[in-house]
C-alpha positions as CSV (number, residue, x, y, z in Angstrom):
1,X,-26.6,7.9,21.9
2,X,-24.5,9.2,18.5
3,X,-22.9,12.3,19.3
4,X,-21.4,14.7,17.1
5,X,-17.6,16.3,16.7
6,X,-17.6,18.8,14.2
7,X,-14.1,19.7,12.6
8,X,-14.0,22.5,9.6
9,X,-10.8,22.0,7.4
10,X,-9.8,23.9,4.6
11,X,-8.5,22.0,1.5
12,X,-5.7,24.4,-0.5
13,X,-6.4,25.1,-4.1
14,X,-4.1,22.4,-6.2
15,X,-4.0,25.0,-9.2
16,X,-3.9,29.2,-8.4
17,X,-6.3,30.1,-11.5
18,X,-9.5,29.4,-9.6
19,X,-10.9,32.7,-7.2
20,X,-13.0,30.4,-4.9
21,X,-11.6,28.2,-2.2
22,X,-12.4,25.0,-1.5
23,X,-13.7,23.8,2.0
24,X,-14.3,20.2,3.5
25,X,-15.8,20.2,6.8
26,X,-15.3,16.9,8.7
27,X,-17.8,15.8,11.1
28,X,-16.8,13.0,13.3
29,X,-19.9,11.1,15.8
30,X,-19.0,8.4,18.5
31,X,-21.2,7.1,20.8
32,X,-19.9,9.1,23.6
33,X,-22.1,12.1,25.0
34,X,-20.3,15.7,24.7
35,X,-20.2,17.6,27.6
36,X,-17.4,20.1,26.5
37,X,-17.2,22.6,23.1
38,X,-13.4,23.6,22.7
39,X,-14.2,26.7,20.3
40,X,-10.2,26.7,19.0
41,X,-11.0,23.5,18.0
42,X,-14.2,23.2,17.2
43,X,-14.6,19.4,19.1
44,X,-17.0,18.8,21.5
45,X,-16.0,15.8,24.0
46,X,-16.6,13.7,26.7
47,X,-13.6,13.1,29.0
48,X,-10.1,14.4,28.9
49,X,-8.8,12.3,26.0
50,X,-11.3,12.6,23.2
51,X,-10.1,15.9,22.2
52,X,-6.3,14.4,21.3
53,X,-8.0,11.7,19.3
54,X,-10.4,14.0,17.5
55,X,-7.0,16.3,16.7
56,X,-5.6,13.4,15.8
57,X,-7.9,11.9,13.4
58,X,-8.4,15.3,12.3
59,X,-4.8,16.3,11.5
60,X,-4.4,12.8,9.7
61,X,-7.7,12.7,7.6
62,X,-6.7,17.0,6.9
63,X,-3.7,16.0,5.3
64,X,-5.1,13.2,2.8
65,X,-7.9,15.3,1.7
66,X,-8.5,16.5,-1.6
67,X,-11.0,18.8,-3.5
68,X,-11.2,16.8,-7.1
69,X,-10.8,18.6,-9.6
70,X,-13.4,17.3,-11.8
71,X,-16.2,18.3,-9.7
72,X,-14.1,21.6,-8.9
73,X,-14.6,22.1,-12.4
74,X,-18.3,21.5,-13.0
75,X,-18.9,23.6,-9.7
76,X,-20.0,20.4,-7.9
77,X,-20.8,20.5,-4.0
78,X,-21.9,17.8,-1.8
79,X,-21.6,16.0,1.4
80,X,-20.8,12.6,2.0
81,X,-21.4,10.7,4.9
82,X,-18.9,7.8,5.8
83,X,-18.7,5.3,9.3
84,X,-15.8,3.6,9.7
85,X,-14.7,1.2,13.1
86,X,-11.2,2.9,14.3
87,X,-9.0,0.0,16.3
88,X,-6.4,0.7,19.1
89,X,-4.0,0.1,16.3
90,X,-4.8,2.5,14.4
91,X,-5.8,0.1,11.7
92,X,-9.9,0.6,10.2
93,X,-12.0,-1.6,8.6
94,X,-16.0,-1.6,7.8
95,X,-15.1,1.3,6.2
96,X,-18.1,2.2,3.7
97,X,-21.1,4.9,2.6
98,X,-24.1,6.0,4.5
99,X,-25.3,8.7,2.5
100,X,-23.7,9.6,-1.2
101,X,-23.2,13.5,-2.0
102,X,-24.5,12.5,-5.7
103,X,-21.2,13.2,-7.0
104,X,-18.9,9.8,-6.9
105,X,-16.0,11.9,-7.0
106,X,-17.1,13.3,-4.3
107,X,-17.7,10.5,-2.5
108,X,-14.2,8.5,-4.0
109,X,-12.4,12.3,-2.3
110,X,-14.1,11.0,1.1
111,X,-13.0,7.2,1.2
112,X,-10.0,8.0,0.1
113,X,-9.3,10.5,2.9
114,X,-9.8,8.2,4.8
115,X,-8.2,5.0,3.4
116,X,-5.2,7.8,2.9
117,X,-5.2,8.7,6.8
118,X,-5.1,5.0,7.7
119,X,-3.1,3.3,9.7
120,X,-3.5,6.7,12.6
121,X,-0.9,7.0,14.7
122,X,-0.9,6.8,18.3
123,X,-4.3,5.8,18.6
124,X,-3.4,3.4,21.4
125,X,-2.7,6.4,23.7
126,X,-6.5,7.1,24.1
127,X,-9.0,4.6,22.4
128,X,-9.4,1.5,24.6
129,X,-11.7,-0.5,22.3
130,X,-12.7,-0.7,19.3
131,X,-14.8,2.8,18.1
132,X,-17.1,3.4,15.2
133,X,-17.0,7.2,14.2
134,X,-19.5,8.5,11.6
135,X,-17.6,11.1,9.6
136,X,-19.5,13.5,7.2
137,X,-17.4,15.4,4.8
138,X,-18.7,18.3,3.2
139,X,-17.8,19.5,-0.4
140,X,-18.2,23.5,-0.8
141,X,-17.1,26.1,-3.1
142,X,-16.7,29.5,-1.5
């Protein structure tokens, strides 16, 4: 069963001159069942150690994002669905597309997030093998 994490980040404005902020939401799914909704947080989990990793990948794939600025500027929006398998190394690979926003900037934003946020750190601590997360990253202008 594919269960979801959902994790709302906020991507700063690069240049002051724009009145709208710009928001990527991260949704992470594992095959793990939630059984617990941390609302600081906004993770769901299962067990006592998914919510550091979610933080974790969070925190990591937070920092590399970026709104791009073309699609800022024609008022483009979109979501972009990504799976990648995470290793106890904190390495990834089989990173790719599931579902394109329509935009490819959009969706180059997404991988490179990710790609960006790679090697994590300290994955060892709480993944045990191998998982495959399912990430959707969601483009809005507000």
């Amino acid at each position: 069963m594919l269960s979801s994490y959902l994790i709302q980040t906020t991507v700063s404005p690069t240049k002051p001159r724009t009145p709208r902020s710009r928001h990527a939401n991260i949704n992470l799914a594992t095959n793990n069942t939630p059984t617990h909704t941390s609302p600081s947080q906004q993770v769901a989990v299962k067990g006592k150690e998914m919510p550091a990793l979610i933080t974790l990948l969070h925190t990591a794939i937070e920092h590399a994002q970026h709104y791009p600025a073309s699609a800022e500027e024609t008022e483009r929006e979109g979501r972009t669905t990504l799976s990648f398998t995470l290793h106890q190394n904190g390495m990834i690979d089989d990173v790719k597309i599931l579902h394109s926003s329509g935009t490819k900037s959009l969706d180059y934003a997404a991988l490179s997030a990710i790609h960006t946020a790679a090697p994590f750190q300290r994955v060892d601590r709480y993944l045990k093998t191998d998982q495959t997360f399912n990430i959707d990253v969601v483009f809005t202008l507000s």
